[in-house]
C-alpha positions, 0 to 999 in steps of 0.5 A: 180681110177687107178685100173680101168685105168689098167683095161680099159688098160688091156682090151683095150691090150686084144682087139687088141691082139685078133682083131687086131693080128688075124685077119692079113692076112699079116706080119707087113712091118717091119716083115721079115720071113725066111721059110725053107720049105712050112710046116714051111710056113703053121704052120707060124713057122718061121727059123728067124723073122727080126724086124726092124734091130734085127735077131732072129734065132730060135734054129738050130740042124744039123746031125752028129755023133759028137759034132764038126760034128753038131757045124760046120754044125749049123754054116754053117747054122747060117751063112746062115740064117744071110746072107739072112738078109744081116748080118754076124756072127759078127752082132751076140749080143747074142748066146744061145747054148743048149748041151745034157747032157754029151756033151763038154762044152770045144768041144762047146767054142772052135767051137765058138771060130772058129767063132768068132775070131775077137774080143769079140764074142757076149754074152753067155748063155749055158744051158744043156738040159737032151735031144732033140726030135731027139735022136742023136742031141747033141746041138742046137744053136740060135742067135740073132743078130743086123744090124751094122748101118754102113753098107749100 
């Protein structure tokens, strides 16, 4: 009996996916996209998605010939894409941060210890990758983040 109430339920997941998830034309009202560029726009591949309160920040790359050069600057624009939200980088509750093979892990903690110096900044994975598409990007970071229900 309870195989088909799972069945019943798979099928009835499986119906609004495909009818209900696909044929939208429009983003939820507690969607809210950030695009850098009308291609993003067009493939619906957003920088950010905000859901509700959370942030999440698809991973960011910068130029630069060095390590510290595109830490600083995917900073930069993390800071930025947060702003857009009305958020900070302290609003910040987790951060992945993926390195090229033979890249600093000591030149990537001291970046983040830039950035966050108040306090314990938000949890941290760090995970080394053998490359990225372009060849000269050394790392790439991504965030999620929270709304301090505090702040107006």
């Amino acid at each position: 009996m309870s195989f088909n109430a799972n069945i019943g339920a798979l099928f009835l997941a499986i119906t609004f996916f495909v009818f209900g998830a696909f044929g939208q034309d429009e983003e939820a009202s507690f969607r809210e996209p950030l695009f850098f560029s009308d291609l993003d726009k067009d493939q619906r591949t957003p920088q950010a998605v905000r859901v509700g309160g959370v942030v999440f920040v698809s991973a960011l790359d910068a130029p630069g010939g060095t390590l510290e050069e595109q830490l600083r600057t995917i900073y930069i624009r993390l800071q930025s894409v947060l702003g857009n939200y009305g958020m900070r980088m302290g609003d910040v509750a987790q951060e992945r941060i993926y390195l090229k093979k033979g890249a600093s892990y000591d030149a990537a903690t001291a970046a983040r210890q830039i950035v966050y110096k108040e306090g314990a900044g938000p949890a941290l994975t760090i995970v080394e990758v053998a490359g990225f598409e372009n060849a000269g990007t050394l790392v790439e970071i991504e965030l999620i983040a929270v709304a301090n229900p505090e702040v107006d």
